[in-house]
C-alpha positions as CSV (number, residue, x, y, z in Angstrom):
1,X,-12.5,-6.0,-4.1
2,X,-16.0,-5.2,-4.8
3,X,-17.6,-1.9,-4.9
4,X,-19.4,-2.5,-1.6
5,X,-16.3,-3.4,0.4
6,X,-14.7,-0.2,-1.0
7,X,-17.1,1.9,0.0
8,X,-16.9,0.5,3.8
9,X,-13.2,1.8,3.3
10,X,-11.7,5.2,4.6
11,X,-8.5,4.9,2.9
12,X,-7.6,3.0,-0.3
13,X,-3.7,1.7,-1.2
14,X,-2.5,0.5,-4.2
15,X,1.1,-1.1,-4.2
16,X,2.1,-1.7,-7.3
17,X,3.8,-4.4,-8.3
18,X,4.8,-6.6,-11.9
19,X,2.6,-7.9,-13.8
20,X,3.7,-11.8,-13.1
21,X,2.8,-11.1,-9.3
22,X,-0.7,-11.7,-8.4
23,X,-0.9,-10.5,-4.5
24,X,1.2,-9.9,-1.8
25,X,0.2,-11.5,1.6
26,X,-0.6,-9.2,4.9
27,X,3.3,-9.5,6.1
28,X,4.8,-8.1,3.0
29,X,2.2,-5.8,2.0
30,X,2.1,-3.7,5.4
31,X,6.3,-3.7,5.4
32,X,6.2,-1.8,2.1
33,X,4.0,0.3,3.0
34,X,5.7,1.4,6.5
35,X,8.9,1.4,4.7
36,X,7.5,4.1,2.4
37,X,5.6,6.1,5.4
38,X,9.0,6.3,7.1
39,X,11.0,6.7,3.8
40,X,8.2,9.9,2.9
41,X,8.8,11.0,6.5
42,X,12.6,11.5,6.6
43,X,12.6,13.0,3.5
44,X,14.4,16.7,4.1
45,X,11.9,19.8,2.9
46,X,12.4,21.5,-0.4
């Protein structure tokens, strides 16, 4: 992504992911990241 598009962005994510994988498409990418939202969420307090 270049520098110009980041800096139009609020938030950046990184999902990482081996080295053998080049991208993830839209689908994918958005289920791993509300499956770590929710996962983060349920999570009892220390």
């Amino acid at each position: 992504m270049s520098l110009e598009r980041r800096a139009l962005c609020d938030r950046l994510v990184h999902i990482p992911v081996r080295a053998d994988v080049g991208s993830l498409d839209v689908g994918v990418a958005g289920s791993v990241l509300l499956y770590e939202i929710l996962r983060a969420s349920s999570r009892p307090e220390l």
